[in-house]
MDTraj code that builds the backbone (N, CA, C; nanometers):
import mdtraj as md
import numpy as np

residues = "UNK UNK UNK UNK UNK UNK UNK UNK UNK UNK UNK UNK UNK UNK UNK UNK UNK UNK UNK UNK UNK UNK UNK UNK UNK UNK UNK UNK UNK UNK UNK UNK UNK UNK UNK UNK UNK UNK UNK UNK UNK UNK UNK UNK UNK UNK UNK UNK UNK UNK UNK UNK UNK UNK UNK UNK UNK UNK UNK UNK UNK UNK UNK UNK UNK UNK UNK UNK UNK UNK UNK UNK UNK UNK UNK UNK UNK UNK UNK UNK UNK UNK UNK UNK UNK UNK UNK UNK UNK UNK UNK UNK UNK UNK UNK UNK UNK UNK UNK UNK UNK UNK UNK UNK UNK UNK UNK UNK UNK UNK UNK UNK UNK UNK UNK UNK UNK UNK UNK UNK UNK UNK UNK UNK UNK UNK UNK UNK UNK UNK UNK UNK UNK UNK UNK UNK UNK UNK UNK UNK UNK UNK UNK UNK UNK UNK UNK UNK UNK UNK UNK UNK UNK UNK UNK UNK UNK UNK UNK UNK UNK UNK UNK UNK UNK UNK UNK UNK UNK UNK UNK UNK UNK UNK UNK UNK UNK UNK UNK UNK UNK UNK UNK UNK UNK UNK UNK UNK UNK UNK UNK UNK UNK UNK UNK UNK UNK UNK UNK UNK UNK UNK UNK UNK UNK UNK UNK UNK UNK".split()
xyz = np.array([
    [-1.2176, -2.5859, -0.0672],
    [-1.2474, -2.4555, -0.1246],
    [-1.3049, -2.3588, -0.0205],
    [-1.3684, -2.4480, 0.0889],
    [-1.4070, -2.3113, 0.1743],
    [-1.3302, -2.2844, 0.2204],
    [-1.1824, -2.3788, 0.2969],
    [-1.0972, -2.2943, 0.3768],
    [-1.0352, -2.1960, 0.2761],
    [-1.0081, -2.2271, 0.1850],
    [-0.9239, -2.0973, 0.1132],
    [-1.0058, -1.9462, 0.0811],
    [-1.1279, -1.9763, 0.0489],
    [-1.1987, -1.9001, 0.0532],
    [-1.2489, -1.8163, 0.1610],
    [-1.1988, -1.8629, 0.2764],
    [-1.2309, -1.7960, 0.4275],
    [-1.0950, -1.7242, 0.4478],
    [-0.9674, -1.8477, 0.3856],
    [-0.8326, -1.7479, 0.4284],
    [-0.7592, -1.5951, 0.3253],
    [-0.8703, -1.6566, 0.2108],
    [-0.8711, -1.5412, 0.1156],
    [-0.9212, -1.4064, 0.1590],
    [-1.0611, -1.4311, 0.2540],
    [-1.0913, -1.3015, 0.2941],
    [-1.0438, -1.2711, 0.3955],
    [-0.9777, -1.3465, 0.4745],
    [-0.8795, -1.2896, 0.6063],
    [-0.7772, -1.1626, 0.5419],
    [-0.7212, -1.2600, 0.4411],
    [-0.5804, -1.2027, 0.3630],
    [-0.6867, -1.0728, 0.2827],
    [-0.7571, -1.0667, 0.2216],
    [-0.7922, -0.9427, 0.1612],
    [-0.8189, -0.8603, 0.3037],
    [-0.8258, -0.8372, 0.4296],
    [-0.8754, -0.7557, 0.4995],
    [-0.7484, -0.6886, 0.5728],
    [-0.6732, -0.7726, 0.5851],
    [-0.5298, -0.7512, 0.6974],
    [-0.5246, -0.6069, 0.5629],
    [-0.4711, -0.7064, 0.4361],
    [-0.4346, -0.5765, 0.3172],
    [-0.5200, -0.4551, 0.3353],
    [-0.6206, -0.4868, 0.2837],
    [-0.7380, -0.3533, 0.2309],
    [-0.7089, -0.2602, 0.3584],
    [-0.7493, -0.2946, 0.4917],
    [-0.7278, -0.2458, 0.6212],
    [-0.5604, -0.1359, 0.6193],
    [-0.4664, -0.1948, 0.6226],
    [-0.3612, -0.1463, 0.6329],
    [-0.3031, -0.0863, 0.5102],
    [-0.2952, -0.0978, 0.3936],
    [-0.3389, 0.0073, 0.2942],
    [-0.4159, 0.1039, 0.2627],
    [-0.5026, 0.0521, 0.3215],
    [-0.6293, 0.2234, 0.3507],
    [-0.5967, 0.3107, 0.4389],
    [-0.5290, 0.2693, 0.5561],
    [-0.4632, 0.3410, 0.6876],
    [-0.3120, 0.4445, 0.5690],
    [-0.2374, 0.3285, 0.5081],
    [-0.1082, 0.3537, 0.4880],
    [-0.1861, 0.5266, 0.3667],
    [-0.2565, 0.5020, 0.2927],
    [-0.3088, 0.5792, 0.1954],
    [-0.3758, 0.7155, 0.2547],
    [-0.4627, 0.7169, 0.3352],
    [-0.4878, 0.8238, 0.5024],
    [-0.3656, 0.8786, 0.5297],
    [-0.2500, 0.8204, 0.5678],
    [-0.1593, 0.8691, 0.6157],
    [-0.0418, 0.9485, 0.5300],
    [-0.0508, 0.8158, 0.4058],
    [0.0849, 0.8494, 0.2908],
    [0.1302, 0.9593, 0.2185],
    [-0.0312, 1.0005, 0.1584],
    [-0.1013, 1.0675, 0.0457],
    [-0.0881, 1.2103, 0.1095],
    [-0.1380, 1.2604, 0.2230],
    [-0.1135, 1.4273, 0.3183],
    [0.0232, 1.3862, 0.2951],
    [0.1095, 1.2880, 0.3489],
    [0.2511, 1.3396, 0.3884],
    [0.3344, 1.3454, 0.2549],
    [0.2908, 1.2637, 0.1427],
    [0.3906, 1.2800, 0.0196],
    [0.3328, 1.4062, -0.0291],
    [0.2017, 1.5052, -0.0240],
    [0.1727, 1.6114, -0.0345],
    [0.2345, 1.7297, -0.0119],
    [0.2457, 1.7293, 0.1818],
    [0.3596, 1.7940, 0.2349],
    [0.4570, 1.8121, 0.2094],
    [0.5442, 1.7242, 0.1872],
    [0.6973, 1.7101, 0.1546],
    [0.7295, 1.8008, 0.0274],
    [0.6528, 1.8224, -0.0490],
    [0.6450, 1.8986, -0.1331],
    [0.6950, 2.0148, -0.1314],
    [0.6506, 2.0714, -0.0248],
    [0.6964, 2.2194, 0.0485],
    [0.8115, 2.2170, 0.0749],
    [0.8826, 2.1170, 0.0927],
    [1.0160, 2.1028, 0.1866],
    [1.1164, 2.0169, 0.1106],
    [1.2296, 2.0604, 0.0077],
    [1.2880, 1.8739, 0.0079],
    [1.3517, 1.8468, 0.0842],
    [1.4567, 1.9610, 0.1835],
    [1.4893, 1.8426, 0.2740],
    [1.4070, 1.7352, 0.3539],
    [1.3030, 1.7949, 0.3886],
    [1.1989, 1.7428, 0.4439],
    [1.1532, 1.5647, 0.3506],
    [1.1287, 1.6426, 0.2380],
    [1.1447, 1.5186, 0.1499],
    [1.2253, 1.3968, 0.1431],
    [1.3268, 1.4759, 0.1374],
    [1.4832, 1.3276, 0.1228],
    [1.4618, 1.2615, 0.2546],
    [1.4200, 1.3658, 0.3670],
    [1.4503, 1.2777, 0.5012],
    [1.3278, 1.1546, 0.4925],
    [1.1856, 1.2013, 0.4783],
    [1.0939, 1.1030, 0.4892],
    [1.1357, 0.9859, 0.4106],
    [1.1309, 1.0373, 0.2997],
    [1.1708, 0.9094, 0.1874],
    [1.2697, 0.8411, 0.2025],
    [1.4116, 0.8794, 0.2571],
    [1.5023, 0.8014, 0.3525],
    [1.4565, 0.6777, 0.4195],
    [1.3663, 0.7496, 0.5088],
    [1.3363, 0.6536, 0.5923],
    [1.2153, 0.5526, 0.6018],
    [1.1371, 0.5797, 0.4928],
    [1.0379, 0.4900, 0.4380],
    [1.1066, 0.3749, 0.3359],
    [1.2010, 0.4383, 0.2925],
    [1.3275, 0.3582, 0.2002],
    [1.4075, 0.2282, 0.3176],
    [1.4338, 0.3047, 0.4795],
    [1.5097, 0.2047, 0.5274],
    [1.3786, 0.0856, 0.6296],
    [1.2911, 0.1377, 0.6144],
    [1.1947, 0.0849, 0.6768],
    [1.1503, -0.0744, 0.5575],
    [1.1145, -0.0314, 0.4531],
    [1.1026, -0.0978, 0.3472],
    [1.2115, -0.2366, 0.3245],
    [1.3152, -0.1934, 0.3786],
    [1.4531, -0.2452, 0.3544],
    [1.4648, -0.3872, 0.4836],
    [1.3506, -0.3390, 0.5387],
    [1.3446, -0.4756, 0.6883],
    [1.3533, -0.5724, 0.6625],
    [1.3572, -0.6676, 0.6550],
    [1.2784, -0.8508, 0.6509],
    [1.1779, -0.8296, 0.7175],
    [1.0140, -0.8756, 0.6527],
    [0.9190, -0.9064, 0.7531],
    [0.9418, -0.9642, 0.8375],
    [0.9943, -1.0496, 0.8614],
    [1.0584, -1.1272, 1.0075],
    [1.0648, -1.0839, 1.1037],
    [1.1561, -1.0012, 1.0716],
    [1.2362, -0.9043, 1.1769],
    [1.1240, -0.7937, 1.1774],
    [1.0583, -0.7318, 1.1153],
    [0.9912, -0.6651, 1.1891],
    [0.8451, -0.6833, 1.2652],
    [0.8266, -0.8375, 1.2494],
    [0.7141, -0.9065, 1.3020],
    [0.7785, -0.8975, 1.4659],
    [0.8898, -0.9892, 1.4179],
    [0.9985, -0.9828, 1.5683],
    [1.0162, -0.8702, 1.6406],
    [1.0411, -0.7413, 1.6134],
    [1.0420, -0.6105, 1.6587],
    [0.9301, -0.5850, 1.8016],
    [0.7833, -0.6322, 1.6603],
    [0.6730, -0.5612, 1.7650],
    [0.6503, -0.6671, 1.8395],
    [0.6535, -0.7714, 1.8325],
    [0.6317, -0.8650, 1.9795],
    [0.6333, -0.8263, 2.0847],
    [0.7587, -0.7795, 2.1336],
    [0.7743, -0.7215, 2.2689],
    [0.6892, -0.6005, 2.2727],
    [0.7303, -0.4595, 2.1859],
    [0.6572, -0.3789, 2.1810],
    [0.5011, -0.3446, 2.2223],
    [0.4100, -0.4391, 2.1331],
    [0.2811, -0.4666, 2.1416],
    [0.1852, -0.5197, 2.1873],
    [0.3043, -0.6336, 2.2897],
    [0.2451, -0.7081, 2.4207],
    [0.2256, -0.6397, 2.5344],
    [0.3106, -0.4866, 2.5300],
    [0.2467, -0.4421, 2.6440],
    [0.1549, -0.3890, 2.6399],
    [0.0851, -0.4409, 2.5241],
    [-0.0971, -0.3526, 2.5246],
    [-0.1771, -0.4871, 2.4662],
    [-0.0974, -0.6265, 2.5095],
    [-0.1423, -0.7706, 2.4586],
    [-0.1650, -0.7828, 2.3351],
    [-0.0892, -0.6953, 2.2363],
    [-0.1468, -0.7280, 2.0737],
    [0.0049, -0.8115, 1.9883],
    [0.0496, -0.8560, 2.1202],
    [0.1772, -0.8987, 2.0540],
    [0.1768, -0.9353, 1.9286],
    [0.0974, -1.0547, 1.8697],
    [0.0708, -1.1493, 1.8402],
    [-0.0488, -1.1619, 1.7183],
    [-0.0706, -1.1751, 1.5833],
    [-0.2150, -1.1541, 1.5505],
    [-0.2196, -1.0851, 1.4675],
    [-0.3536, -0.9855, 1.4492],
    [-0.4288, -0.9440, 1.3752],
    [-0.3301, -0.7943, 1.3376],
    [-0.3194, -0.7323, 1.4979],
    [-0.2604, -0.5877, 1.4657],
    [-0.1054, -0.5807, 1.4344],
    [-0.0507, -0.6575, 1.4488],
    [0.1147, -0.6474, 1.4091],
    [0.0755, -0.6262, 1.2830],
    [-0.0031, -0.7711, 1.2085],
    [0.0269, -0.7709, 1.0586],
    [0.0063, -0.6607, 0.9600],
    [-0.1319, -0.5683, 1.0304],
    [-0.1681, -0.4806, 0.9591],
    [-0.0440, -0.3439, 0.9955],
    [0.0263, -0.3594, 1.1444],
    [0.1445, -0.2276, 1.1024],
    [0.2010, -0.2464, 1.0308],
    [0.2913, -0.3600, 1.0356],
    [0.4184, -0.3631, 0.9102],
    [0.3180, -0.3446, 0.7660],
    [0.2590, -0.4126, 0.7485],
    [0.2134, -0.3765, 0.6260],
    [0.1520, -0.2325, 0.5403],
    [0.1119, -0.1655, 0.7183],
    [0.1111, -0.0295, 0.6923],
    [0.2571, 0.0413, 0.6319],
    [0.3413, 0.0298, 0.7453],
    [0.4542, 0.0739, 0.6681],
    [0.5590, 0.0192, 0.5737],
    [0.5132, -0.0778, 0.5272],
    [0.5862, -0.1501, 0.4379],
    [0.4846, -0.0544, 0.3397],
    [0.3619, -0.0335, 0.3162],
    [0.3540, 0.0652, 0.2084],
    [0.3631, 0.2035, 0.2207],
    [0.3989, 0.2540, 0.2979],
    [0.4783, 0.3957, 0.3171],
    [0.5541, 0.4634, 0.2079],
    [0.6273, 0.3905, 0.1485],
    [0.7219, 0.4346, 0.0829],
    [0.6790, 0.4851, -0.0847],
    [0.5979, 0.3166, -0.1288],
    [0.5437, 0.3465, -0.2893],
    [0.4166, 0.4866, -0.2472],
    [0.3338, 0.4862, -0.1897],
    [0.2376, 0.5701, -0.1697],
    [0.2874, 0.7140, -0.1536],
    [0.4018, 0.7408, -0.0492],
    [0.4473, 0.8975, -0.0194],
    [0.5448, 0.9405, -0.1292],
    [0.6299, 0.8291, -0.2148],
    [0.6418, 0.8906, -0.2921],
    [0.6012, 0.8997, -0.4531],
    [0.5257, 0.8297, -0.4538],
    [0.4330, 0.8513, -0.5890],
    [0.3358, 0.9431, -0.6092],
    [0.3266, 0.9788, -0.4404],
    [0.2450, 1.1239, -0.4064],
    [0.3285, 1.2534, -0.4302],
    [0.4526, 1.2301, -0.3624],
    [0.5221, 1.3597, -0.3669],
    [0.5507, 1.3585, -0.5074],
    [0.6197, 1.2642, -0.5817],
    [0.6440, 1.2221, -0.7415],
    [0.5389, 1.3435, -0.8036],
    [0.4179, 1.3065, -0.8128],
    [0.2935, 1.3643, -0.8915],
    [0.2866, 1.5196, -0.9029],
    [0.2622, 1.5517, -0.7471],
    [0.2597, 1.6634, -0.7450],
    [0.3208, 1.7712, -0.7604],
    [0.4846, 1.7180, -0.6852],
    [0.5984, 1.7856, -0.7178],
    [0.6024, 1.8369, -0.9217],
    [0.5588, 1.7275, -0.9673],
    [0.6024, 1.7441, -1.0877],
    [0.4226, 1.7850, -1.1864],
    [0.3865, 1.8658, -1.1107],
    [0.2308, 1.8925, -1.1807],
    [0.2539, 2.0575, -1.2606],
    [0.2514, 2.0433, -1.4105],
    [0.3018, 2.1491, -1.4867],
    [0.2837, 2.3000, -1.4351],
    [0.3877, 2.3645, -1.3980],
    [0.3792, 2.5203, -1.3232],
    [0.2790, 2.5854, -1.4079],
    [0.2704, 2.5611, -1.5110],
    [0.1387, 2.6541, -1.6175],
    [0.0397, 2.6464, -1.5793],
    [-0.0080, 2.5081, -1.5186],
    [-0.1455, 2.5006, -1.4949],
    [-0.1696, 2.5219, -1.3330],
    [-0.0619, 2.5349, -1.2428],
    [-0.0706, 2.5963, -1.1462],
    [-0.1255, 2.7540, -1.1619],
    [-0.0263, 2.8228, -1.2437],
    [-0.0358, 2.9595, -1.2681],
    [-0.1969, 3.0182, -1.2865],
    [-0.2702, 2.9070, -1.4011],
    [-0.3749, 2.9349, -1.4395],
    [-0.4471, 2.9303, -1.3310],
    [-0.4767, 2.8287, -1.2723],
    [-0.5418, 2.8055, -1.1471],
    [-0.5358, 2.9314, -1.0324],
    [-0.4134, 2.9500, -1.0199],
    [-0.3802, 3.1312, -0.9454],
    [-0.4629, 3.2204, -1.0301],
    [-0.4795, 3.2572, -1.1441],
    [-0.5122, 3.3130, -1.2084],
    [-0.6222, 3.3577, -1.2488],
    [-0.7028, 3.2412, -1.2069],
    [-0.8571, 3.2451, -1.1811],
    [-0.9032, 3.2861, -1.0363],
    [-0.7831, 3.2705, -0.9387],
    [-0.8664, 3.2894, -0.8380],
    [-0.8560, 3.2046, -0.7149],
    [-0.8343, 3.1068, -0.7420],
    [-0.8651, 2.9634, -0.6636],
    [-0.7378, 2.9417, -0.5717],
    [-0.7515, 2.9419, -0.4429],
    [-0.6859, 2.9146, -0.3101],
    [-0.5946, 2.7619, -0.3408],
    [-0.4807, 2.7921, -0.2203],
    [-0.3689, 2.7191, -0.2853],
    [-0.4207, 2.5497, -0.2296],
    [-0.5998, 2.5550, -0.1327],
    [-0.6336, 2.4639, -0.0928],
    [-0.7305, 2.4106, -0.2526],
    [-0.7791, 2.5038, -0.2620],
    [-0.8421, 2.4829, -0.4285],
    [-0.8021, 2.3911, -0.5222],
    [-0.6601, 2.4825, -0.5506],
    [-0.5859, 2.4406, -0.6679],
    [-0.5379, 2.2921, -0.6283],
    [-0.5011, 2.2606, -0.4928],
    [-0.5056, 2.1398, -0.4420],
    [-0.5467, 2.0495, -0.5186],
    [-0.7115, 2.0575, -0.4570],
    [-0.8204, 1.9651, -0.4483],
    [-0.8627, 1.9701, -0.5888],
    [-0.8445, 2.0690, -0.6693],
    [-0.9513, 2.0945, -0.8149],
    [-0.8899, 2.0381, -0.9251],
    [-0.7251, 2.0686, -0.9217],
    [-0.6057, 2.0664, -1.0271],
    [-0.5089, 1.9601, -0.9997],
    [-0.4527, 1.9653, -0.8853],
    [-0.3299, 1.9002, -0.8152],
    [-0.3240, 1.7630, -0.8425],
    [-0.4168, 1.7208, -0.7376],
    [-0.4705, 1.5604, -0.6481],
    [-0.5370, 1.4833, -0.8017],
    [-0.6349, 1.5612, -0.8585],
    [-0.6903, 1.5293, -1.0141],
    [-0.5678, 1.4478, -1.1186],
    [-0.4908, 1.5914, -1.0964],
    [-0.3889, 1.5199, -1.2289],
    [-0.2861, 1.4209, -1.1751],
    [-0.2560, 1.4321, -1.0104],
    [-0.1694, 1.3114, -0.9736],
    [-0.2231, 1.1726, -0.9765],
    [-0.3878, 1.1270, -0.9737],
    [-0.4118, 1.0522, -0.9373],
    [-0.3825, 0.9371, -1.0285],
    [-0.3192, 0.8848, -1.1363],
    [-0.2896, 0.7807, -1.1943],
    [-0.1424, 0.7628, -1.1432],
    [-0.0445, 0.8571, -1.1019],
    [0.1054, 0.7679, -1.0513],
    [0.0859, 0.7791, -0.9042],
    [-0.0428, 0.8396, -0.8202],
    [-0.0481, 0.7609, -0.6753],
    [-0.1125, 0.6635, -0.6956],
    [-0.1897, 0.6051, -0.7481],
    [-0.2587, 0.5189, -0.8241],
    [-0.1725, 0.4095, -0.8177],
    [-0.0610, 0.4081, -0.9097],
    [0.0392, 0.3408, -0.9138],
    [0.1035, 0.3253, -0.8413],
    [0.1359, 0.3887, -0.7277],
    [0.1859, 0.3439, -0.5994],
    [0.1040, 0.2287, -0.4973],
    [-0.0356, 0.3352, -0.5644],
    [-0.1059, 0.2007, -0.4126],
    [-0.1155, 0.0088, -0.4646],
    [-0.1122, 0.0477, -0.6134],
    [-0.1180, -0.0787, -0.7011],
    [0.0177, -0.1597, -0.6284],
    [0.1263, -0.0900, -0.5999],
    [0.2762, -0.1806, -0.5981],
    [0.2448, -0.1805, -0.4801],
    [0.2086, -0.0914, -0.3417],
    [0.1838, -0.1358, -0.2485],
    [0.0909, -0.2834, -0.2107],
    [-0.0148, -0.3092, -0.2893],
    [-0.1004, -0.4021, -0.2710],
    [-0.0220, -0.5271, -0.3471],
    [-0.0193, -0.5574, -0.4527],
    [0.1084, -0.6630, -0.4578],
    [0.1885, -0.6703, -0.3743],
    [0.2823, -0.6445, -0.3634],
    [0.3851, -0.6232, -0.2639],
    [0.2863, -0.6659, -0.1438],
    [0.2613, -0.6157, -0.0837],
    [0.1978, -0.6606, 0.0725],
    [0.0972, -0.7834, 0.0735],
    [0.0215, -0.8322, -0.0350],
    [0.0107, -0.9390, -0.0378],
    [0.0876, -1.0602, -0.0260],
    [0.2141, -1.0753, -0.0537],
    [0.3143, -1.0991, 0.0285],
    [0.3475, -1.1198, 0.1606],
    [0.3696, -1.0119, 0.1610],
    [0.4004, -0.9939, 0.3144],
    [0.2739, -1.0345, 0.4132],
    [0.1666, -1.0359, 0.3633],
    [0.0655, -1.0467, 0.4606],
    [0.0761, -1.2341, 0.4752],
    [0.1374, -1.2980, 0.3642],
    [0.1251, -1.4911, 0.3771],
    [0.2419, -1.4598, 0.4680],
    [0.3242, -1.4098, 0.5072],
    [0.4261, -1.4453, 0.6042],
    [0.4208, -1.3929, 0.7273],
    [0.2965, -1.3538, 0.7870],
    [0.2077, -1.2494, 0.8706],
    [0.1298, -1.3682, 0.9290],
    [0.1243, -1.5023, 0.8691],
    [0.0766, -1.6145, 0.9182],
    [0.1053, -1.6734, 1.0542],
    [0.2515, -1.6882, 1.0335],
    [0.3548, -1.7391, 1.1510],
    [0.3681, -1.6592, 1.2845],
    [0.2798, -1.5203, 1.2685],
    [0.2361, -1.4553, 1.3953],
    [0.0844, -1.4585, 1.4438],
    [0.0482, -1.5754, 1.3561],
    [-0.1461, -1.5994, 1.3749],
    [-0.1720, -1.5003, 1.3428],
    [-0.1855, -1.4471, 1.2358],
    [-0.2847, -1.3397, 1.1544],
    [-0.3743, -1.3870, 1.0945],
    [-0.3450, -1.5411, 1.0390],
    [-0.4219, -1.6005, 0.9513],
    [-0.4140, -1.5465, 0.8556],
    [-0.4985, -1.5694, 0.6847],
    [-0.4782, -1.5146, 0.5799],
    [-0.4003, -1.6798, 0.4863],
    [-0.3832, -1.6412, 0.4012],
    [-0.3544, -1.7359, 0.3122],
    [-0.1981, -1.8223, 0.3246],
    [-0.1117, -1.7428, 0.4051],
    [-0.0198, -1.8157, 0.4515],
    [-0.0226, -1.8996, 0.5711],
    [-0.1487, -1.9252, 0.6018],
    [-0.1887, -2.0604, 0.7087],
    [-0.1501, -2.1969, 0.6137],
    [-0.2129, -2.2042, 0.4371],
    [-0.1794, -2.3157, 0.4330],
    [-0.0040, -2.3328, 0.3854],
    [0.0540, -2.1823, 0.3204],
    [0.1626, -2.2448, 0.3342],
    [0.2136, -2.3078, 0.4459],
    [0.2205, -2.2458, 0.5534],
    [0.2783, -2.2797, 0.6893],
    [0.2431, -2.3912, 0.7229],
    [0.1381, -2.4430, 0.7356],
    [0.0788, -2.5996, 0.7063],
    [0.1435, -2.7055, 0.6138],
    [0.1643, -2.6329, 0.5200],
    [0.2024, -2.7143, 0.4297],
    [0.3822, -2.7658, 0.4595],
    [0.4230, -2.6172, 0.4963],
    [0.5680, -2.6974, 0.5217],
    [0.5411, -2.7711, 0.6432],
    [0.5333, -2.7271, 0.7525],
    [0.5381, -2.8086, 0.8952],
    [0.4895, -2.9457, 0.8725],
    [0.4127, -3.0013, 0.8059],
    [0.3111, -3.0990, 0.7871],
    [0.3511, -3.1802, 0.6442],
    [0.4618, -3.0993, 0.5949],
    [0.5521, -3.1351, 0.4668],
    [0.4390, -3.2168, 0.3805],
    [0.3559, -3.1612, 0.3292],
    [0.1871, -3.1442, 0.2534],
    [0.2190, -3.0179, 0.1316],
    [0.2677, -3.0847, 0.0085],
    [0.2845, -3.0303, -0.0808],
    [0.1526, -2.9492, -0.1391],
    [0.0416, -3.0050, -0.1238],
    [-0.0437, -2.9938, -0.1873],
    [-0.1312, -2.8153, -0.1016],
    [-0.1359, -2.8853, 0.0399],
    [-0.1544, -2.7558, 0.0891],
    [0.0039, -2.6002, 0.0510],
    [0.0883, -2.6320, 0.0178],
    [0.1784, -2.5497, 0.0375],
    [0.1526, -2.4720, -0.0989],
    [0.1210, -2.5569, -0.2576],
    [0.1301, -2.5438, -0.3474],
    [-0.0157, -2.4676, -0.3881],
    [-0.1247, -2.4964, -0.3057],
    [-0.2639, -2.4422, -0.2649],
    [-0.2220, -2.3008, -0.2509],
    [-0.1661, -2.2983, -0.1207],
    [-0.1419, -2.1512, -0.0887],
    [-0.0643, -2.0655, -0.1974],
    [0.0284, -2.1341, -0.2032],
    [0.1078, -2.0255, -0.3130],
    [0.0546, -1.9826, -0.4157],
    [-0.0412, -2.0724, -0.4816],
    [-0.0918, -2.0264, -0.6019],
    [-0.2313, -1.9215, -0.5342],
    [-0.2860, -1.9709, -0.4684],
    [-0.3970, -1.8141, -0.3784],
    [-0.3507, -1.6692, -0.3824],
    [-0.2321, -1.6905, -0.3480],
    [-0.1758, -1.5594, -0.3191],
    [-0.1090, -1.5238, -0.4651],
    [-0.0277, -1.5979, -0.5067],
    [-0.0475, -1.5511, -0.6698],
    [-0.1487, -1.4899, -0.7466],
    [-0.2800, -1.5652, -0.7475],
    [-0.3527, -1.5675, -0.8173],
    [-0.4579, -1.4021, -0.7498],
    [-0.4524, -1.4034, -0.6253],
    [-0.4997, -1.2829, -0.5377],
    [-0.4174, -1.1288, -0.6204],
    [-0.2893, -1.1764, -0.6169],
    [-0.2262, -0.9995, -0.6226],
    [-0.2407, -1.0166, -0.7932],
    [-0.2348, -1.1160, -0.8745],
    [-0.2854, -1.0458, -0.9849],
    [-0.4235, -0.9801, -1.0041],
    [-0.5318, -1.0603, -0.8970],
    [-0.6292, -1.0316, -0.9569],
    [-0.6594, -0.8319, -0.9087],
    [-0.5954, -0.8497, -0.7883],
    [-0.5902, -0.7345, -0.7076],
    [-0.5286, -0.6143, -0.8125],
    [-0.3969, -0.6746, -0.8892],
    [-0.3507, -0.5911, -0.9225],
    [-0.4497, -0.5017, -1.0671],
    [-0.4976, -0.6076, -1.1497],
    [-0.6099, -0.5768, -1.2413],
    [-0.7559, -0.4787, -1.1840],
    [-0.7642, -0.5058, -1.0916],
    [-0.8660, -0.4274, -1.0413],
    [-0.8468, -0.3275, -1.0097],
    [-0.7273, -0.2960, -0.9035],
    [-0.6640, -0.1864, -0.8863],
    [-0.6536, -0.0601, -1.0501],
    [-0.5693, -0.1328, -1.1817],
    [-0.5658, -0.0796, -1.2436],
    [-0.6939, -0.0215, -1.3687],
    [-0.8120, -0.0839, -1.3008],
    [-0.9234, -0.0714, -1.3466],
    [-0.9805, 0.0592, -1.2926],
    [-0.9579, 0.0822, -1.1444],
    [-0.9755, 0.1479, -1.0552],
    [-0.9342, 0.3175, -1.1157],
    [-0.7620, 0.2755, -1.1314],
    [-0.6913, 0.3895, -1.1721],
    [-0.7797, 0.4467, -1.3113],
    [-0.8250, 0.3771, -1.3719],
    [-0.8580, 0.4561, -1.4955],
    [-1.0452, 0.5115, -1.4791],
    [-1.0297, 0.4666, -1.4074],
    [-1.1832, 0.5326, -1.3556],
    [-1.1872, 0.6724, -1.3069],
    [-1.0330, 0.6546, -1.2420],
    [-1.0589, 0.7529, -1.1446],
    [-1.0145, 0.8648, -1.1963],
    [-0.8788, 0.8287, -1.3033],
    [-0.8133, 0.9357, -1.4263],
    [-0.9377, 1.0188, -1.4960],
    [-0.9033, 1.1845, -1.4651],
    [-0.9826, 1.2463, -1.5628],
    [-1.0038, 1.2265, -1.6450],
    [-1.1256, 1.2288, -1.7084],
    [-1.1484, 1.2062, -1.8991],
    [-1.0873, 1.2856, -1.9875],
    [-0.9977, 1.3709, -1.9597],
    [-0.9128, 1.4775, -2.0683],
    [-0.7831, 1.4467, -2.0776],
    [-0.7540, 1.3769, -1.9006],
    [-0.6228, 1.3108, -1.9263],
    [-0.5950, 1.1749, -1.9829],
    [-0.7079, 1.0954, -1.9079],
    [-0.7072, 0.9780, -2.0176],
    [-0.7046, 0.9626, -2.1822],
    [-0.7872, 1.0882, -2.2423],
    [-0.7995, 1.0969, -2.3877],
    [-0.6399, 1.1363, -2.4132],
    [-0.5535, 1.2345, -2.3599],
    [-0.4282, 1.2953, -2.3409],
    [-0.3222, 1.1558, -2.4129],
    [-0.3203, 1.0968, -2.2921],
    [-0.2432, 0.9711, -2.2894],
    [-0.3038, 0.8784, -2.3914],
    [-0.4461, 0.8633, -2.4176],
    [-0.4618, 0.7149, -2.5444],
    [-0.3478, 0.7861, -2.6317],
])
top = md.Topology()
chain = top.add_chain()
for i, resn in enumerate(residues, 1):
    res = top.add_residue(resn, chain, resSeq=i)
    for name in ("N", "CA", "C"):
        top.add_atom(name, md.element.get_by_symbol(name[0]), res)
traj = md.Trajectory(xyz[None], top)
C-alpha cells in the first residue's frame, strides 16, 4: 500500500502539473479564437491531429528532441504530451462556451457600460465555466491514462506497476495497477465535477436544476 500510494502521488502530479499548464495556456487561446474562425478551424485542426498521436510515438518524438537539453527521458516529456494531449478538450470547450454566450446578455453588458475586458471577466468566463469545466474533466480522465504509459519513459506514476507486472509476468502487480488508475480517474473525475458546480454561478445552477 505504500508503493501505490507513493505512485499515486507521482501520477496525480505529472497530471495536475500538465493540466494546469494545458488550462494557462488552453483557456486565453480557445478565448481568442473566438475573434477569428478561421483562426479557429486552424487551431482546433491541429489540437485534433495532435490528439490523434499514439502516446508512444509521441514519447518517441521527444527523446531526441529533449536530450539536447538532457530531459530526454522522465519527468518532463510526460508532462508535455500530456500537456498537449489536453489541448484540444480545454480550447475547445473554451471557444464552445463563449462563442455561444447569448448576444442579449452581451448587449446588456455593453449597455451598462462595461469594457469588452469587463464583459469578459464579469459575464463571459462566469457563464462558460461549467462546459470548460467539462473539458478539463475529459482532459483529466483521459490523461490519466496516458500518464500509466508515461511509465516506460521513467516518469514513474502508477504505470510502474503495470510495467512490472508485465515484464515480471506478476498478475497481481499488473491487476494492482490497473485498478489504481481506474479507481484514480473516477475519483478525479467526481471531484472535478464537484468542483464544476462550485464554481457554476448560483443563478445558473438554479437555471439548469
Amino acid at each position: 500500500m505504500d508503493t501505490i500510494l507513493e505512485l499515486t502521488l507521482q501520477h496525480i502530479q505529472i497530471v495536475a502539473v500538465a493540466v494546469g499548464l494545458a488550462i494557462l495556456t488552453g483557456v486565453p487561446i480557445g478565448i481568442a479564437i473566438t475573434q477569428d474562425q478561421r483562426a479557429a478551424d486552424t487551431v482546433l485542426y491541429i489540437a485534433a491531429i495532435i490528439i490523434t498521436v499514439p502516446s508512444i510515438a509521441l514519447f518517441g518524438v521527444m527523446i531526441p528532441i529533449l536530450s539536447l537539453i538532457g530531459q530526454g527521458i522522465g519527468y518532463v516529456p510526460a508532462v508535455i504530451a500530456i500537456l498537449l494531449y489536453s489541448q484540444l478538450p480545454i480550447i475547445r470547450n473554451t471557444y464552445t462556451a463563449i462563442a455561444n454566450v447569448d448576444p442579449a446578455l452581451r448587449e446588456a453588458a455593453r449597455g451598462i457600460g462595461m469594457t469588452p475586458l469587463q464583459r469578459l471577466r464579469q459575464v463571459e468566463i462566469p457563464l462558460a465555466i461549467p462546459v470548460i469545466m467539462a473539458g478539463v474533466r475529459t482532459a483529466v480522465v483521459m490523461n490519466i491514462g496516458v500518464a500509466a504509459i508515461a511509465a516506460y519513459i521513467g516518469a514513474g506514476g502508477l504505470g510502474q506497476l503495470i510495467s512490472r507486472g508485465i515484464s515480471q509476468t506478476d498478475p497481481r502487480q499488473l491487476v494492482a495497477g490497473a485498478l489504481a488508475v481506474s479507481i484514480l480517474a473516477i475519483a478525479a473525475d467526481f471531484f472535478l465535477l464537484w468542483l464544476q458546480k462550485r464554481l457554476t454561478p448560483r443563478g445558473l445552477s438554479v437555471k439548469r436544476g
